[in-house]
MDAnalysis code that builds the backbone (N, CA, C; Angstrom):
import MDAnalysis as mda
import numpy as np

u = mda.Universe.empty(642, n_residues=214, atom_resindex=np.repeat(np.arange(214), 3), trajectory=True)
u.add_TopologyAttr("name", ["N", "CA", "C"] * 214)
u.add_TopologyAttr("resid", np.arange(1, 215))
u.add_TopologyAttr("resname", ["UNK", "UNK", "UNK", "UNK", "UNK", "UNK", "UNK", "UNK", "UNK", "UNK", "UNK", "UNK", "UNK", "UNK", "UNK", "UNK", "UNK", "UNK", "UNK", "UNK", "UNK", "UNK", "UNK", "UNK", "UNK", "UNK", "UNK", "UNK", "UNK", "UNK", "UNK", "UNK", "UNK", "UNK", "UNK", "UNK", "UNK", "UNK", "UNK", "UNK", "UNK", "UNK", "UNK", "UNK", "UNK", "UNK", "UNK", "UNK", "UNK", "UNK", "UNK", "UNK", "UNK", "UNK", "UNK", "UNK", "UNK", "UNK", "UNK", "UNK", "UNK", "UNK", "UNK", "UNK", "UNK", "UNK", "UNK", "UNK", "UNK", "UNK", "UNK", "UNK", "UNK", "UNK", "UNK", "UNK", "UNK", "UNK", "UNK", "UNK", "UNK", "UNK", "UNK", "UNK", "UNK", "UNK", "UNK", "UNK", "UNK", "UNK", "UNK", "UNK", "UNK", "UNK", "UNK", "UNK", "UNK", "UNK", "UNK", "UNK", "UNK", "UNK", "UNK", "UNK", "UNK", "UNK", "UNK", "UNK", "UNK", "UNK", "UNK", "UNK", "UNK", "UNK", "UNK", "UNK", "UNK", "UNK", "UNK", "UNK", "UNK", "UNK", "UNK", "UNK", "UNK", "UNK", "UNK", "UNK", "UNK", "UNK", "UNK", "UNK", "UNK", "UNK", "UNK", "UNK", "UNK", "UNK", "UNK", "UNK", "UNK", "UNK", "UNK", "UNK", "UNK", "UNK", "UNK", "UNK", "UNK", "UNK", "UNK", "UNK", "UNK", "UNK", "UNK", "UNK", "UNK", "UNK", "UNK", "UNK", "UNK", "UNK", "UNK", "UNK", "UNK", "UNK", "UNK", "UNK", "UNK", "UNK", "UNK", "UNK", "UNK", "UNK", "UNK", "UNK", "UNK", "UNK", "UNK", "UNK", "UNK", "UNK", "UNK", "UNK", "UNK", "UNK", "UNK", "UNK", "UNK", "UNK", "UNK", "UNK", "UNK", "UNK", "UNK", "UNK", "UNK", "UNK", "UNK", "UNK", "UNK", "UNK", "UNK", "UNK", "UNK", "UNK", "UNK", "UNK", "UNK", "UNK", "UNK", "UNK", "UNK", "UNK"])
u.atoms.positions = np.array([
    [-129.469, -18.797, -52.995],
    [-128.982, -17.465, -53.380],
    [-129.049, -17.302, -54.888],
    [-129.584, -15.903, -55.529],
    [-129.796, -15.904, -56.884],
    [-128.015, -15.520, -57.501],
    [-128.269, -15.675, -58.624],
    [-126.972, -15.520, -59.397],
    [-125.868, -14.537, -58.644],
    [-124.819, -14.316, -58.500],
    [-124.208, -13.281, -58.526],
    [-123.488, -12.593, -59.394],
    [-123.895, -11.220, -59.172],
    [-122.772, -10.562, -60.689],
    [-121.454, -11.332, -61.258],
    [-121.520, -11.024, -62.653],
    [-120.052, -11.978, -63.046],
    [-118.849, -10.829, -62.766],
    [-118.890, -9.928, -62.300],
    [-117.519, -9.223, -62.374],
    [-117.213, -8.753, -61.165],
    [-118.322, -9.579, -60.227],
    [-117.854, -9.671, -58.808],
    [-116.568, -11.068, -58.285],
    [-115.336, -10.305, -57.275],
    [-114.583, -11.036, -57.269],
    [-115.233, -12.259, -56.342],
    [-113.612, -12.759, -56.867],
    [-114.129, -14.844, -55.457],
    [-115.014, -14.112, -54.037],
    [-113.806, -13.248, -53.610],
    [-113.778, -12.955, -52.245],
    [-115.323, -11.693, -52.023],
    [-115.680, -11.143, -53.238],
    [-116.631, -10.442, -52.745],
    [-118.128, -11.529, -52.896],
    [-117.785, -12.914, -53.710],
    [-118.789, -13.423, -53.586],
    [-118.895, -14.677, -51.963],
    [-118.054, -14.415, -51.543],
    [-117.935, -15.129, -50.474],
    [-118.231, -14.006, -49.115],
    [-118.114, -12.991, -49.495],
    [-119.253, -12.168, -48.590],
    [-120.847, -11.847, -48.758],
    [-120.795, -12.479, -50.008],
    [-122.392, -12.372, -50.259],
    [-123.370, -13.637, -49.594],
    [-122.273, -14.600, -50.122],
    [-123.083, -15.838, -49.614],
    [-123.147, -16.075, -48.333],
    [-122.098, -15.331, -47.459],
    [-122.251, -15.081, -45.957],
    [-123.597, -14.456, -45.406],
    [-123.740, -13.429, -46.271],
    [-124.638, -12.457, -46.051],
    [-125.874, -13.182, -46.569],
    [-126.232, -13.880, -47.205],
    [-127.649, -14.221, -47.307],
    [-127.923, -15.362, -46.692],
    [-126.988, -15.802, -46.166],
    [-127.379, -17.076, -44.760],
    [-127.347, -16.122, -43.259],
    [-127.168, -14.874, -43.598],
    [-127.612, -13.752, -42.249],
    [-126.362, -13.376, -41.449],
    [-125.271, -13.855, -42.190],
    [-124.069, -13.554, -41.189],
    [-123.603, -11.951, -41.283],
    [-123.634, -11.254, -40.069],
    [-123.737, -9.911, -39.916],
    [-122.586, -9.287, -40.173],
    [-121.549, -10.281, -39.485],
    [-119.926, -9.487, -39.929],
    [-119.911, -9.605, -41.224],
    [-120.162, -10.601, -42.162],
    [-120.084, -10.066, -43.993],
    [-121.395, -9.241, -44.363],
    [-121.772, -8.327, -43.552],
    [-122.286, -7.206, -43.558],
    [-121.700, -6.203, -43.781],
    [-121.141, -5.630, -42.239],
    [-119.726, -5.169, -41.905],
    [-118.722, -5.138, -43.045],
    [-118.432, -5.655, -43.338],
    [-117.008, -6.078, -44.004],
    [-117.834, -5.646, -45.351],
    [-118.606, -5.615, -45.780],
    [-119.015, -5.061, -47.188],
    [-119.224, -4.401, -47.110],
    [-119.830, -3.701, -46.385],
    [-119.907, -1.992, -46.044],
    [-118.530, -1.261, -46.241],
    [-117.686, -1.936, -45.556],
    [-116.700, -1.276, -44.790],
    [-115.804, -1.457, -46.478],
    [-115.755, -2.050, -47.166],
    [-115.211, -1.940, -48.744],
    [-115.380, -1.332, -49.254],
    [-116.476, -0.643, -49.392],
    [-116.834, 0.759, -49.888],
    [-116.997, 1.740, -49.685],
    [-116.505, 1.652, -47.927],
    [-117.064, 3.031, -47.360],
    [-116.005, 4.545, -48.307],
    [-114.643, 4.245, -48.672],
    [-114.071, 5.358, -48.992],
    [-115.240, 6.097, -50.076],
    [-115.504, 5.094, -50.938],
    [-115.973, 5.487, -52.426],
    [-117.656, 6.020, -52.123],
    [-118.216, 5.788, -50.796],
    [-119.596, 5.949, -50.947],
    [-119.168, 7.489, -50.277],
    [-118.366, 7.711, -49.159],
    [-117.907, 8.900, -48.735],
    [-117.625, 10.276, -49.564],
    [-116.587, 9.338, -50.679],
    [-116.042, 10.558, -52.161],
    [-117.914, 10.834, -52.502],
    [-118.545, 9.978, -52.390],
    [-119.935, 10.940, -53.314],
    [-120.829, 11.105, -52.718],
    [-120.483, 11.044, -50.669],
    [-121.703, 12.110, -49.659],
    [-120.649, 13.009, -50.196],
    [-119.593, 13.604, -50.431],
    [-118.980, 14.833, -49.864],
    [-118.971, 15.700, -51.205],
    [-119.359, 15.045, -52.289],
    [-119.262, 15.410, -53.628],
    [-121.269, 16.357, -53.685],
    [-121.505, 15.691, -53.322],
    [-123.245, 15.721, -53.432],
    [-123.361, 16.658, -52.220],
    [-123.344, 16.607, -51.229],
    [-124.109, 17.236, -49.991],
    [-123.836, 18.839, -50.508],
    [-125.475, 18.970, -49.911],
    [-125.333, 20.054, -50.527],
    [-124.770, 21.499, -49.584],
    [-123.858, 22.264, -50.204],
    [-122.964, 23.052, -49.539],
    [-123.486, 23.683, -48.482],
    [-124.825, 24.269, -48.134],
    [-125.422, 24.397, -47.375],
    [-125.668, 23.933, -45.752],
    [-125.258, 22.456, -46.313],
    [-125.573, 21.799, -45.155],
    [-123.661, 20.969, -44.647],
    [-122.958, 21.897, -45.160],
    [-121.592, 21.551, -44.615],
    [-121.430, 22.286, -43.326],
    [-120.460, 21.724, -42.228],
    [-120.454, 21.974, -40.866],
    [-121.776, 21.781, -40.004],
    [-123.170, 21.486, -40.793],
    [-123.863, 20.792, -40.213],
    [-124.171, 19.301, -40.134],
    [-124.098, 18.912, -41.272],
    [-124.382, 17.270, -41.518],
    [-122.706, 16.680, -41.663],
    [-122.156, 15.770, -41.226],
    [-121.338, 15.069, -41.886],
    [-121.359, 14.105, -42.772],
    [-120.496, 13.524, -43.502],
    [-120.528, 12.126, -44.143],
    [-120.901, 11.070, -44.106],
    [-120.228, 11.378, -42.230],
    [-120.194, 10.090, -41.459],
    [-121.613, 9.481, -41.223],
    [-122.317, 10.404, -40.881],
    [-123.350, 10.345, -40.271],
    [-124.298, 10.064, -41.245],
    [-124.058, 9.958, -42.757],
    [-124.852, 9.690, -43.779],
    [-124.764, 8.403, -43.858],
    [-123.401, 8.110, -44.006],
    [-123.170, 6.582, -44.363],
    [-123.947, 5.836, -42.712],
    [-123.778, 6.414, -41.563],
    [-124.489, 5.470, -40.803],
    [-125.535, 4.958, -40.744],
    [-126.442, 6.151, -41.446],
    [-127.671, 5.439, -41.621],
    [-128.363, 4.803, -42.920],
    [-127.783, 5.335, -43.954],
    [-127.216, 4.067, -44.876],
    [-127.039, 2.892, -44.913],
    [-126.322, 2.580, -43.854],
    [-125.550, 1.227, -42.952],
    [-127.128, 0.205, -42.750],
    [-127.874, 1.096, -42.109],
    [-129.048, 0.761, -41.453],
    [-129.512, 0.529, -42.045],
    [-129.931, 1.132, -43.777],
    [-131.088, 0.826, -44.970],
    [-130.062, -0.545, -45.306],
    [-128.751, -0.716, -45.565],
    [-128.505, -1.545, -46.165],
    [-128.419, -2.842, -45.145],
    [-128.712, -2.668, -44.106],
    [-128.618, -3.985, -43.324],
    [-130.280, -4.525, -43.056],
    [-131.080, -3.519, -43.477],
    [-132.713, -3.909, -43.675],
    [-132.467, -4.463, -44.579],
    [-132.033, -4.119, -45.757],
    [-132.433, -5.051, -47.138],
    [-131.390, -5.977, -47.837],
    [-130.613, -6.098, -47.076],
    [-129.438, -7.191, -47.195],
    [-129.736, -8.280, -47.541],
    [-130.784, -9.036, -46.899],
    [-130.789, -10.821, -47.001],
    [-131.637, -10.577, -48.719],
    [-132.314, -9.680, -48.772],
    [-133.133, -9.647, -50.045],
    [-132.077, -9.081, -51.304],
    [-131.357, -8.430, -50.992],
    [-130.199, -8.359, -51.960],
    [-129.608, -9.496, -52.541],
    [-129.137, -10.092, -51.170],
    [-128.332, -11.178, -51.337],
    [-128.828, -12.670, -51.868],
    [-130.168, -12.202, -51.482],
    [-130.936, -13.932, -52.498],
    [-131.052, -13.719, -53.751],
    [-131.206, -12.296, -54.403],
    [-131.255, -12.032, -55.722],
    [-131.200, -10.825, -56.223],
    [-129.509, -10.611, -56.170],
    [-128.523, -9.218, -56.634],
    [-128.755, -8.910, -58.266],
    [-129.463, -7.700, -58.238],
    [-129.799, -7.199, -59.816],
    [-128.945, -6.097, -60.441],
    [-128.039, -5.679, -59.432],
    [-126.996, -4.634, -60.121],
    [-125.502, -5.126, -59.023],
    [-124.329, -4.893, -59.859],
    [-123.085, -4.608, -58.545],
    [-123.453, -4.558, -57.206],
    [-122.608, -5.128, -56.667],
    [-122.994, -4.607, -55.282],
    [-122.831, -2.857, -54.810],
    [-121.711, -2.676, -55.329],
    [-121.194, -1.101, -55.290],
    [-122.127, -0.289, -55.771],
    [-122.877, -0.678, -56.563],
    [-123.719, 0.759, -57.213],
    [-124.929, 0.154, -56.438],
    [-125.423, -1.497, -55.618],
    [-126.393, -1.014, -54.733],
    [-126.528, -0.047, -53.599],
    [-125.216, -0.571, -53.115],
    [-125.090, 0.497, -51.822],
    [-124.760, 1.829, -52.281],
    [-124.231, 2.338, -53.187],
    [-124.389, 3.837, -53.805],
    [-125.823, 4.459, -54.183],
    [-126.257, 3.574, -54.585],
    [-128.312, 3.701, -54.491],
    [-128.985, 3.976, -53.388],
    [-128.271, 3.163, -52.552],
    [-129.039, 3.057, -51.012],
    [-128.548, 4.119, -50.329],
    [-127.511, 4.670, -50.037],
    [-126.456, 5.763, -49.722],
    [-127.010, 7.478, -50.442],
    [-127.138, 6.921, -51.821],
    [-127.919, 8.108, -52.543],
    [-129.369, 8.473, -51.947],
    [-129.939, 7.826, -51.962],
    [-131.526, 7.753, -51.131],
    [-131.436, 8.583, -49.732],
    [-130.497, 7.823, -49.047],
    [-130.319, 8.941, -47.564],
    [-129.897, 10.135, -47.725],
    [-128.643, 10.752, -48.593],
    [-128.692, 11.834, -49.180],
    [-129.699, 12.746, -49.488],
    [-130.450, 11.966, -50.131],
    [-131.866, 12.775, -50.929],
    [-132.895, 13.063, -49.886],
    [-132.868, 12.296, -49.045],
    [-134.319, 12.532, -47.554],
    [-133.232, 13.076, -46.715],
    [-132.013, 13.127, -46.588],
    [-131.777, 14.351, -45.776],
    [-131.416, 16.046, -46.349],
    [-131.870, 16.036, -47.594],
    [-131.568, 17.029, -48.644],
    [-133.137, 17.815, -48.222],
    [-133.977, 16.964, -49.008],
    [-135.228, 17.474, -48.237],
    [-135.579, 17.650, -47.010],
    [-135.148, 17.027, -45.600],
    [-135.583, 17.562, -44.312],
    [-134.740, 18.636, -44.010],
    [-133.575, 19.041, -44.658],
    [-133.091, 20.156, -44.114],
    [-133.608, 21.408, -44.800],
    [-133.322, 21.180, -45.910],
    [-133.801, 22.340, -46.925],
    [-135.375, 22.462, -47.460],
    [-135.894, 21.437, -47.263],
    [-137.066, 21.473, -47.753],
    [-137.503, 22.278, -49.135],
    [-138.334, 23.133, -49.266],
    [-138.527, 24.224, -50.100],
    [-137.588, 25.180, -50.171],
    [-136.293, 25.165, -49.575],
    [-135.587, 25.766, -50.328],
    [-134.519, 25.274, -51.273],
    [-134.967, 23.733, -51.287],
    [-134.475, 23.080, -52.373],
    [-135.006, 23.595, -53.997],
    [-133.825, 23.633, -55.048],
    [-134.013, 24.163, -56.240],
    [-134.995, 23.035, -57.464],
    [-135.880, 23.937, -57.748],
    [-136.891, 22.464, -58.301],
    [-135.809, 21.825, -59.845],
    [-135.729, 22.779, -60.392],
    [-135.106, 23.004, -61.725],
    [-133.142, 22.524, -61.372],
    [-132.670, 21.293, -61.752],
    [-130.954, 21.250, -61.752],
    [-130.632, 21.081, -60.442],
    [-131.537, 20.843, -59.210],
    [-130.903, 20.163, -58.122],
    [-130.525, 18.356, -58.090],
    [-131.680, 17.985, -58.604],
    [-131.616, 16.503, -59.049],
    [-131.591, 16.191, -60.519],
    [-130.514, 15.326, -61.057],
    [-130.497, 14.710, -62.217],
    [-131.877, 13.169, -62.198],
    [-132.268, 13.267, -63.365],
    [-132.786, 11.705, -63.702],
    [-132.061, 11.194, -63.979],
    [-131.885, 10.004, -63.338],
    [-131.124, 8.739, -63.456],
    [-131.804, 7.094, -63.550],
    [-131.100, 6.634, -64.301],
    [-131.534, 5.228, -64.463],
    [-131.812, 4.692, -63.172],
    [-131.286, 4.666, -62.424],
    [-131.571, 4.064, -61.025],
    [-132.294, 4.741, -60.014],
    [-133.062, 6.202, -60.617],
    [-133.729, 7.291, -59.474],
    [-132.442, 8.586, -59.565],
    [-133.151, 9.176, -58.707],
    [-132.211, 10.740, -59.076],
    [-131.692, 10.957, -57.983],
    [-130.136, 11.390, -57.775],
    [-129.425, 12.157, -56.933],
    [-129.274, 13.407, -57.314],
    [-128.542, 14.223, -56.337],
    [-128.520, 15.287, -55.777],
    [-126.968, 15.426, -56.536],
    [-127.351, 16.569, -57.547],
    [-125.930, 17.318, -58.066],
    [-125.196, 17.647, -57.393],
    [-123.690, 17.282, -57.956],
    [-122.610, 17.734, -57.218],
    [-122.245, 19.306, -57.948],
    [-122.655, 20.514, -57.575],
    [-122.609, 21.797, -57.594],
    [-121.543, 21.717, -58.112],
    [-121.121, 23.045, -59.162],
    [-119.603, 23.488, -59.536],
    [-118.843, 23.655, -58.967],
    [-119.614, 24.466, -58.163],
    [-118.218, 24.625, -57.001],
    [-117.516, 23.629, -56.343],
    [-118.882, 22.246, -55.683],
    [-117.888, 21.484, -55.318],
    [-116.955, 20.348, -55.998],
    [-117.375, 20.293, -57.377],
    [-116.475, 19.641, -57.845],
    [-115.442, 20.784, -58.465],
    [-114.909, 22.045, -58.793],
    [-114.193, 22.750, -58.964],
    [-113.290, 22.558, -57.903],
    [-113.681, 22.946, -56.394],
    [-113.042, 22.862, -55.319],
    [-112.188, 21.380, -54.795],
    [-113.049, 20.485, -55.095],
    [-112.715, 19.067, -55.002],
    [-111.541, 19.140, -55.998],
    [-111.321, 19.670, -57.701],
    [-110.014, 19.081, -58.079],
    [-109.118, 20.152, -57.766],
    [-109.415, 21.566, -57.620],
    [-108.282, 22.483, -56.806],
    [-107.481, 21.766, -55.830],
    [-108.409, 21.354, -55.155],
    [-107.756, 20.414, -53.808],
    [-106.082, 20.172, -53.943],
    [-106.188, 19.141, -55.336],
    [-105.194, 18.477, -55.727],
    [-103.996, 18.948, -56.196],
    [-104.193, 20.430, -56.290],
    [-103.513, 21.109, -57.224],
    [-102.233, 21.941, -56.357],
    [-101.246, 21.689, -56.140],
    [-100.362, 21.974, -54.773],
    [-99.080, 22.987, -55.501],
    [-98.758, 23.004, -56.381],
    [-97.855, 23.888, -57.021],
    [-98.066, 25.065, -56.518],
    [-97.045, 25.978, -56.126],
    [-97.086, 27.485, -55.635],
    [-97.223, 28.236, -56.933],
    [-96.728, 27.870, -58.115],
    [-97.643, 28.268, -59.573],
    [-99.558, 28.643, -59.623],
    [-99.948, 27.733, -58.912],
    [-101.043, 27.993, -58.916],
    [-101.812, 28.643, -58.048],
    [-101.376, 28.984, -56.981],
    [-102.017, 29.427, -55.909],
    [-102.992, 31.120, -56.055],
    [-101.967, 31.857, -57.205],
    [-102.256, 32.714, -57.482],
    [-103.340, 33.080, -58.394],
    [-103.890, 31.784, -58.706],
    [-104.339, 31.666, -60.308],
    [-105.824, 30.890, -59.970],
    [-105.576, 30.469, -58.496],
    [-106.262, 29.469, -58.089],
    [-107.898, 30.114, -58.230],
    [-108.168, 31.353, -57.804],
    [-109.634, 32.087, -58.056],
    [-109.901, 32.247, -59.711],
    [-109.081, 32.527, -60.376],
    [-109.317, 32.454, -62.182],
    [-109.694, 31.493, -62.376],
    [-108.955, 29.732, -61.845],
    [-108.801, 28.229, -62.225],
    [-110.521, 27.866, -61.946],
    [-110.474, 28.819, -60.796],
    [-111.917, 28.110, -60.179],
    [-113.543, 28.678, -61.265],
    [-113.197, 29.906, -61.112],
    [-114.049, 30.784, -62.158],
    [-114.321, 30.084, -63.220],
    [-113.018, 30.113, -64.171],
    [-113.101, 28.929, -65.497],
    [-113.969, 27.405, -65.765],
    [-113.783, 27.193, -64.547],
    [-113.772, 25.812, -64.263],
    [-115.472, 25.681, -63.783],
    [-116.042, 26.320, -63.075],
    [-117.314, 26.038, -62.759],
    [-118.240, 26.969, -63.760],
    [-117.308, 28.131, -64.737],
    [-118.224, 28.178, -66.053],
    [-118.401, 26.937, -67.347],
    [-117.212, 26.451, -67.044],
    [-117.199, 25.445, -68.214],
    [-118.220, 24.204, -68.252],
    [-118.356, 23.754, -66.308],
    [-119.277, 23.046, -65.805],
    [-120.864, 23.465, -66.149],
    [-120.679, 24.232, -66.029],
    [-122.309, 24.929, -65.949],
    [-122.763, 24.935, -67.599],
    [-122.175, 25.001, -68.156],
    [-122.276, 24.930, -70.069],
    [-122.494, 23.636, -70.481],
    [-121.774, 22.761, -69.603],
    [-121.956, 20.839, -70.209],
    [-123.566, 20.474, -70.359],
    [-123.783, 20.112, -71.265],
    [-125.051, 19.258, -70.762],
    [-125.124, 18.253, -69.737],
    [-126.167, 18.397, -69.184],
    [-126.466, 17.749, -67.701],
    [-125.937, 16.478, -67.667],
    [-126.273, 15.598, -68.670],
    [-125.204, 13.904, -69.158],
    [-124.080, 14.285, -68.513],
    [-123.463, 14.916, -69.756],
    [-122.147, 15.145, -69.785],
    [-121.716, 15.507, -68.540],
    [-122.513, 16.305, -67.481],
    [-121.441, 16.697, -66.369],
    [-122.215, 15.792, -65.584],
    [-122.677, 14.863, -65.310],
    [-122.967, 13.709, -64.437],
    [-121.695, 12.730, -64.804],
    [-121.966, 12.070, -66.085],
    [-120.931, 11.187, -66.394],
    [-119.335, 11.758, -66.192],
    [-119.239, 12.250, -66.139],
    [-117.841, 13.469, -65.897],
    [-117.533, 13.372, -63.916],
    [-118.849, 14.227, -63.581],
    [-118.746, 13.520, -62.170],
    [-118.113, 12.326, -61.836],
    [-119.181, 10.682, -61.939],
    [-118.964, 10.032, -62.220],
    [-117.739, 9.159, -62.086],
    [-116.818, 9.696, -63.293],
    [-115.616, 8.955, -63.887],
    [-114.749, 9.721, -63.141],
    [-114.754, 11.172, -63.146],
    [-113.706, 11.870, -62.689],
    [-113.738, 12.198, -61.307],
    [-114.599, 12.365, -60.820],
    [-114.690, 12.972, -59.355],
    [-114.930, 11.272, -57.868],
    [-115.927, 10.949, -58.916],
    [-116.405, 9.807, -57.728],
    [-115.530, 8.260, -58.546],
    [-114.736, 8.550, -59.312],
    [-113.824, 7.226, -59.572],
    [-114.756, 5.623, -60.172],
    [-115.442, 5.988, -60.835],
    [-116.668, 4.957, -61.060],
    [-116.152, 4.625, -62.535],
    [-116.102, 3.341, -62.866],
    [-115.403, 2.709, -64.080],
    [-116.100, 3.103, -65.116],
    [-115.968, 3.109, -66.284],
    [-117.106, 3.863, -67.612],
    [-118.024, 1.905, -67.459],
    [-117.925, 1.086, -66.969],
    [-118.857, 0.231, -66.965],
    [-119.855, 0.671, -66.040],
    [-119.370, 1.325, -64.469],
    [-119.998, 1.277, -63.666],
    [-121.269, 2.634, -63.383],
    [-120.537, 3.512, -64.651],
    [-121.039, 5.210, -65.099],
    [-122.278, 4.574, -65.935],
    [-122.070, 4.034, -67.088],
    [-123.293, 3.603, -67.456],
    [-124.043, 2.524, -67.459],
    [-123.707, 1.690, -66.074],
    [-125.082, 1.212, -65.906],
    [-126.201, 1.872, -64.595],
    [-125.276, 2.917, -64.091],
    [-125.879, 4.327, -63.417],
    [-126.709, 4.886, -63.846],
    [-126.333, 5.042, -65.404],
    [-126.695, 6.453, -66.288],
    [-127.852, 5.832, -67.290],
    [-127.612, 4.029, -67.224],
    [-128.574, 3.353, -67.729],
    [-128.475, 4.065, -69.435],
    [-127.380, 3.882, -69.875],
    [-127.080, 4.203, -71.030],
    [-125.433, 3.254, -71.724],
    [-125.211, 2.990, -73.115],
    [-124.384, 2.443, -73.431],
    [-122.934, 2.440, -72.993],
    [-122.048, 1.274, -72.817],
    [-120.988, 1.792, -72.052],
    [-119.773, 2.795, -73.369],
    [-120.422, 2.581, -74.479],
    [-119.539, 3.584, -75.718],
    [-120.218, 4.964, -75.483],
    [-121.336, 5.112, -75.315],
    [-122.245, 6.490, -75.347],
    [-121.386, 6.544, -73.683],
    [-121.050, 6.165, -73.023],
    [-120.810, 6.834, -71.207],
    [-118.788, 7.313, -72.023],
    [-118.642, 6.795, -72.496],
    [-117.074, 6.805, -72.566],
    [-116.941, 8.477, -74.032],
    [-117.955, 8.253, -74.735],
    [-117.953, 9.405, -75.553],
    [-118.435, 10.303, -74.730],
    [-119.149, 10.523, -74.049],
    [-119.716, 11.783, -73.164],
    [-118.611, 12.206, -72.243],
    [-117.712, 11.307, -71.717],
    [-116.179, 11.769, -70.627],
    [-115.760, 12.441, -70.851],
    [-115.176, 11.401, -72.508],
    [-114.210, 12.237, -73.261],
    [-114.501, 13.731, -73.641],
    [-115.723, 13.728, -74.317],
    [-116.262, 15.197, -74.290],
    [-116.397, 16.470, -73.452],
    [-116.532, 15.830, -72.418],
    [-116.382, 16.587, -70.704],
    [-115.062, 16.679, -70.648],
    [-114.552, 15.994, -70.887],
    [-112.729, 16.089, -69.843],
    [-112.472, 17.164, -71.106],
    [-112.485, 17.515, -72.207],
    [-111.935, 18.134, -73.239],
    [-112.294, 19.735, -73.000],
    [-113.968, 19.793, -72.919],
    [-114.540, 21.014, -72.612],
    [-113.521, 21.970, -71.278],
    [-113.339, 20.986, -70.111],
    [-112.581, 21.650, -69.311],
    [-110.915, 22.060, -69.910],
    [-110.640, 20.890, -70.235],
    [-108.865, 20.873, -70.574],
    [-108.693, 22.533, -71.922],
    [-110.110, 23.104, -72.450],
    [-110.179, 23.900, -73.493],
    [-110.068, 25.538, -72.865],
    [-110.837, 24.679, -71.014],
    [-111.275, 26.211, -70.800],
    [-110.520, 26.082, -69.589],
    [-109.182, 25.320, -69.590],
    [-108.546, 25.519, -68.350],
    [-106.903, 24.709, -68.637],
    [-106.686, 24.923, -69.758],
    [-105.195, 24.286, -70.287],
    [-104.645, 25.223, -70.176],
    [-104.819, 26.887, -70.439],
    [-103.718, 27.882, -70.295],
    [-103.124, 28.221, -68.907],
    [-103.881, 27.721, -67.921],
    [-103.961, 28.314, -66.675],
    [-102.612, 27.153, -65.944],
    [-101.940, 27.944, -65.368],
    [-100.370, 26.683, -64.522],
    [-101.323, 25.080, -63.583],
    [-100.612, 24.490, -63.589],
    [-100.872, 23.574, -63.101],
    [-101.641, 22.370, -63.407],
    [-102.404, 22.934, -64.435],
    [-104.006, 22.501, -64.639],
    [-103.221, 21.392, -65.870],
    [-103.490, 19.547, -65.729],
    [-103.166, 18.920, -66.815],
    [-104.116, 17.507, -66.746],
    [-105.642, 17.702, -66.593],
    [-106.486, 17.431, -67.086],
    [-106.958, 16.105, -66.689],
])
């Protein structure tokens, strides 16, 4: 088995080494560690279009499938996290079911970012607007909640494309500023100055509004 990441724990390297002598349940069981976090970014990404038709679920299953093809080859010689492989591999099914549904009516221009690791499928304003409304439960806001949203997916739409990936990223899909830029295939000080810059742009164009604390 080739090296394993150093900032992988005991216990996640003791599912690796399971896994490259072919044992299927530390398959399973590594999948199943990430399924919340690969879920937060089918539901972040899919594109709105294809909600009430495609589920999550059904992304990550076949996901499951790419990552249990290329498992033993992972596991003899792991070149990124394990988490951001299977977010790669997870991203990929995303992207071929982006194109068989929509095909050409996919947007050529700002549907996909370039990324260090290949390009996913933007998470739209709306759904990350809607995604942190979610959270927002005060009867203060309820009223305010169509202004909050307005604000909020103009402010998005103004970021440079970095900036509202890495923002994604950190804020929406919970990804460490280590784990943002070796995504973004950029410095982990340049991923942590671009956040900060993002989280500010919003907190500028959405601090007056109730509820909203950034």
């Amino acid at each position: 088995m080739g090296p394993v990441m150093a900032d992988e724990s005991g216990e996640l390297q003791d599912q690796l080494r399971r896994l490259a002598a072919g044992d299927q349940q530390a398959l399973a069981e590594l999948f199943a560690r990430y399924r919340d976090r690969l879920r937060r970014m089918v539901k972040l990404r899919l594109d709105r279009r294809l909600q009430g038709r495609v589920d999550a679920s059904d992304v990550l299953q076949d996901a499951y499938l790419d990552v249990a093809q290329r498992a033993a080859e992972y596991a003899a010689s792991p070149t990124m996290p394990v988490f951001l492989w299977l977010r790669f591999l997870t991203g990929q099914r995303l992207i071929d079911l982006h194109r068989r549904h929509l095909g050409a009516q996919m947007r050529a221009a700002g549907q996909e970012v370039s990324l260090h690791r290949g390009a996913l499928p933007l998470a739209s304003s709306e759904s990350l607007a809607q995604h942190l409304l979610g959270r927002l439960t005060a009867p203060s806001v309820a009223a305010a909640r169509a202004e909050m949203q307005l604000r909020m997916q103009e402010a998005l739409n103004a970021m440079e494309a970095m900036d509202r990936e890495v923002l994604t990223l950190r804020h929406f899909e919970m990804l460490s500023n280590e784990e943002t830029a070796a995504v973004l295939g950029i410095c982990k000080t340049a991923a942590s100055n671009r956040y900060v810059r993002a989280l500010r742009r919003l907190k500028e164009a959405l601090g007056p509004l109730p509820g909203w604390r950034g």
